[in-house]
KEVOSE-205634 format. One line per field, with one value per residue (C-alpha): residue number from 0; residue in three letters; x, y, z. Coordinates in Angstrom, 2 decimals. Example, Ala and Ser with C-alpha at 12.3 -4.5 7.8 and 13.67 -1.06 7.14 Angstrom:
<atoms>
zator [0  1]
rolo [ALA  SER]
X [12.30  13.67]
Y [-4.50  -1.06]
Z [7.80  7.14]
</atoms>
This chain:
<atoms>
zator [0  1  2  3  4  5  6  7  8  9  10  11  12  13  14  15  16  17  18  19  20  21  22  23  24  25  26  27  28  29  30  31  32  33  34  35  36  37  38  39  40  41  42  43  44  45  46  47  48  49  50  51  52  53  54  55  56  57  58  59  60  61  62  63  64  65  66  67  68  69  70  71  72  73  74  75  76  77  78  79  80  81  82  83  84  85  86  87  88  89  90  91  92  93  94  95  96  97  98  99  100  101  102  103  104  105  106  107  108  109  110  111  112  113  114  115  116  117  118  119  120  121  122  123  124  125  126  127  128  129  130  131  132  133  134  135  136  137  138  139  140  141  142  143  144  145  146  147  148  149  150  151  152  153  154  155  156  157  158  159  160  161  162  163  164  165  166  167  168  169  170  171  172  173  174  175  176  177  178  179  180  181  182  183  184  185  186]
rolo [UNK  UNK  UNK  UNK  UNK  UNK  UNK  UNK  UNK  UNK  UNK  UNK  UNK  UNK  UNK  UNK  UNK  UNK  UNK  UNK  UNK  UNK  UNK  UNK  UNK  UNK  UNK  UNK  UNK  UNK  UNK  UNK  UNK  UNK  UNK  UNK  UNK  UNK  UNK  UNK  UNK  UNK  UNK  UNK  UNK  UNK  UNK  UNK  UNK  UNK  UNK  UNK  UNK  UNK  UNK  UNK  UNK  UNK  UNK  UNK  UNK  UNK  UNK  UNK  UNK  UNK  UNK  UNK  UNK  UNK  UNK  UNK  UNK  UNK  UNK  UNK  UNK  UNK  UNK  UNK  UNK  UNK  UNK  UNK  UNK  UNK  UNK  UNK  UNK  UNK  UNK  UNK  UNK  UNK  UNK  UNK  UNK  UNK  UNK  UNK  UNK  UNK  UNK  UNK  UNK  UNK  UNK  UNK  UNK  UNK  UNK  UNK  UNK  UNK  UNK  UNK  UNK  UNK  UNK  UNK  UNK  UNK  UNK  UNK  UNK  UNK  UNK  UNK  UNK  UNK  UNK  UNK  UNK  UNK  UNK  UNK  UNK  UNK  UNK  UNK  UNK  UNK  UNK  UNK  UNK  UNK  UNK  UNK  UNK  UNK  UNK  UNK  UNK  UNK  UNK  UNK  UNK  UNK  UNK  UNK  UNK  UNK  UNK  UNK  UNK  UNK  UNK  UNK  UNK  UNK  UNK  UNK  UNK  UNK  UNK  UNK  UNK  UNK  UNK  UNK  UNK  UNK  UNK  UNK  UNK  UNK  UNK]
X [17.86  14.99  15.28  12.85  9.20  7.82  7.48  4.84  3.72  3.22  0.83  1.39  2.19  -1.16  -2.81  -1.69  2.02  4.67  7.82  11.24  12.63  8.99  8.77  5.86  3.05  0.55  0.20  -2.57  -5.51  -4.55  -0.40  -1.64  -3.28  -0.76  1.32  -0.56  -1.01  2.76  3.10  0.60  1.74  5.08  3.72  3.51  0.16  0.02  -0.38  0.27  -1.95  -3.40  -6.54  -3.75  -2.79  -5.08  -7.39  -5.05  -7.63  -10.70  -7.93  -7.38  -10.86  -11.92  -8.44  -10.23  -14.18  -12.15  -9.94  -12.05  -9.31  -6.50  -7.45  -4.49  -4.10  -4.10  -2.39  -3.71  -2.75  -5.64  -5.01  -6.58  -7.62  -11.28  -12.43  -12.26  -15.25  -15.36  -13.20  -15.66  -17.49  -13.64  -12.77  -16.38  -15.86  -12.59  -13.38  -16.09  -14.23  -11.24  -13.30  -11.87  -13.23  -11.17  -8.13  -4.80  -3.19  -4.83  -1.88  -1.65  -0.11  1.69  3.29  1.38  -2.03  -1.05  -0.27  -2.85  -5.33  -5.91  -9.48  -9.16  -6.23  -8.80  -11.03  -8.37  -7.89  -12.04  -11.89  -9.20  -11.06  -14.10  -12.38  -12.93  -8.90  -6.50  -3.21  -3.04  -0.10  2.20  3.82  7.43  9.71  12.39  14.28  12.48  8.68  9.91  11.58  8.35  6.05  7.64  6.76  2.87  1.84  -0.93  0.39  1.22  3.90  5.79  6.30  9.42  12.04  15.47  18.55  21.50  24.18  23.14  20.72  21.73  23.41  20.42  17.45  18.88  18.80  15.57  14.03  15.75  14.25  10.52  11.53  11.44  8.19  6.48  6.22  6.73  8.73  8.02  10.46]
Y [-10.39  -11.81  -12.70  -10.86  -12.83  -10.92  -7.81  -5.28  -2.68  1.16  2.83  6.23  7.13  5.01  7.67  11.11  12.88  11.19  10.99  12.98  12.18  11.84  13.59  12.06  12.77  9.87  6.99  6.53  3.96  1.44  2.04  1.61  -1.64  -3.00  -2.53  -4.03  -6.87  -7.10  -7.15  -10.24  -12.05  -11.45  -13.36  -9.78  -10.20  -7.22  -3.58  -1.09  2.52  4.79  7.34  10.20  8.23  10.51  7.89  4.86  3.15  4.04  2.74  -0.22  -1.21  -0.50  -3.52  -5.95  -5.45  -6.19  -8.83  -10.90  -13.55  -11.29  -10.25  -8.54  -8.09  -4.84  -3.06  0.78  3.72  6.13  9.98  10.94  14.70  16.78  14.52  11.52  10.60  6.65  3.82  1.26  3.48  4.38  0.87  -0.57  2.03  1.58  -2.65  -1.60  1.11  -1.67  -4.42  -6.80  -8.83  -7.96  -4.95  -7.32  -4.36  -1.09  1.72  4.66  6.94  8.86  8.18  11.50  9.87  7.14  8.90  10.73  8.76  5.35  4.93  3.73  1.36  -0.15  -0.19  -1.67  -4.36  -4.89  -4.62  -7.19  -9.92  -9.66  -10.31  -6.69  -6.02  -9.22  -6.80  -3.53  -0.76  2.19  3.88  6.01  7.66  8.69  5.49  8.10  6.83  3.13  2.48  3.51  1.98  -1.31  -0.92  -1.93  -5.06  -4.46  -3.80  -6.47  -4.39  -1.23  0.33  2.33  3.98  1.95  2.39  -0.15  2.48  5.08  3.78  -0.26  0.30  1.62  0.89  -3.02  -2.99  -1.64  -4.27  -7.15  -6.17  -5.51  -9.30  -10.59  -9.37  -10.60  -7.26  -7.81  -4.94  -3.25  -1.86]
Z [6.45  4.82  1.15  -1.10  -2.23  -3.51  -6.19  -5.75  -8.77  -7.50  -9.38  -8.73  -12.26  -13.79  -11.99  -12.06  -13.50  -11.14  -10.62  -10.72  -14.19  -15.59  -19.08  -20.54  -17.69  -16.99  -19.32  -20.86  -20.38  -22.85  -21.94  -18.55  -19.29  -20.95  -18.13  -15.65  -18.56  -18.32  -14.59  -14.49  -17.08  -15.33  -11.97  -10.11  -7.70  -6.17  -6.56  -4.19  -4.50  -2.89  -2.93  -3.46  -6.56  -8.73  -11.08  -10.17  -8.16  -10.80  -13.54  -11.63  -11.46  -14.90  -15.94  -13.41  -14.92  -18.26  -16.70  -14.67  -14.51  -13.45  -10.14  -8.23  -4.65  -3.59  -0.88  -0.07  1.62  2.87  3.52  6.77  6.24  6.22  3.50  5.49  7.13  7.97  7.31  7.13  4.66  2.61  2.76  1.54  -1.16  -2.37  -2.74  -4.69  -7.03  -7.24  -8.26  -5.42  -2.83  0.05  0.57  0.74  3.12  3.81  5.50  6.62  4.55  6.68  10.27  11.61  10.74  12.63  15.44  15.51  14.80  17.36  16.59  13.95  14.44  16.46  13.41  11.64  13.45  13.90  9.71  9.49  11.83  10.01  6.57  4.67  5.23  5.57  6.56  7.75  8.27  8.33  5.61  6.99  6.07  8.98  10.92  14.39  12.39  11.92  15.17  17.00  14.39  15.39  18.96  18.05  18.73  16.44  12.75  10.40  8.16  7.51  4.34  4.29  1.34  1.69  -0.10  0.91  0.11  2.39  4.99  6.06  9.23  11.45  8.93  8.91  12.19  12.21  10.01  11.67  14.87  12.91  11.61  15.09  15.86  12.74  10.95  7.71  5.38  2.03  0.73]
</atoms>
């Protein structure tokens, strides 16, 4: 297995009230900023959010107006429901709301929008050629979702929950066979 490079920040709780043993709710903008302060001064480069994130991405753009200098990458997942129009138009959107110049990764967030939704893989890809989106992918959560995810010869990584104690034996498989196809892994 591949040795890990590098560390990615989630953002889900900059945006709305996350998480299972959360107590406090949602941070606030300055707690928020100092975190992200912290994860840059730390050498972390990259965020990963989502537009079902709440305010994350808004957040995330106000630290980079303020922060010029601290640009971080930023790797998105997109919701594919009635809201949804275009994903030149989302993705032109959410560089702009961000405050970047490009999307590091943009992902599905779920395996059934993937599925269901090949035009705009091929949009994807089209995106990622002309420079808008430098990676693009699939976020799963069953070993069923990841073994067929890796099956594309299209998508550049796979996002996927892993826990060593309870999963290694057909997930590890899984990723070294994603590893042999150039698919990279976030864990």
């Amino acid at each position: 297995m591949q040795a890990i490079n590098n560390v990615i920040l989630g953002t889900a709780q900059l945006g709305s009230h996350y998480g299972i043993n959360n107590t406090t709710g949602k941070p606030s903008d300055l707690d928020s900023f100092d975190i992200l302060q912290t994860a840059y001064n730390h050498n972390v480069r990259i965020l990963d959010t989502a537009q079902a994130y709440g305010d994350a991405q808004a957040l995330i753009g106000r630290f980079h107006i303020q922060n010029p200098d601290k640009k971080f990458l930023i790797n998105t997942k997109m919701t594919i429901n009635s809201t949804f129009s275009e994903l030149t138009e989302w993705v032109e959107d959410t560089i702009h709301l961000l405050h970047v110049d490009q999307l590091n990764s943009c992902m599905f967030h779920s395996y059934s929008d993937y599925i269901n939704n090949p035009n705009i893989v091929k949009e994807l890809v089209k995106l990622k050629e002309c420079g808008l989106v430098r990676h693009w992918g699939v976020s799963v959560y069953m070993n069923e979702e990841f073994e067929d995810v890796t099956k594309s010869a299209e998508v550049d990584f796979i996002q996927i929950p892993f826990n060593v104690f309870d999963n290694y034996t057909l997930r590890g498989n899984l990723i070294e066979e994603a590893n042999k196809k150039n698919i990279k892994i976030h864990i």
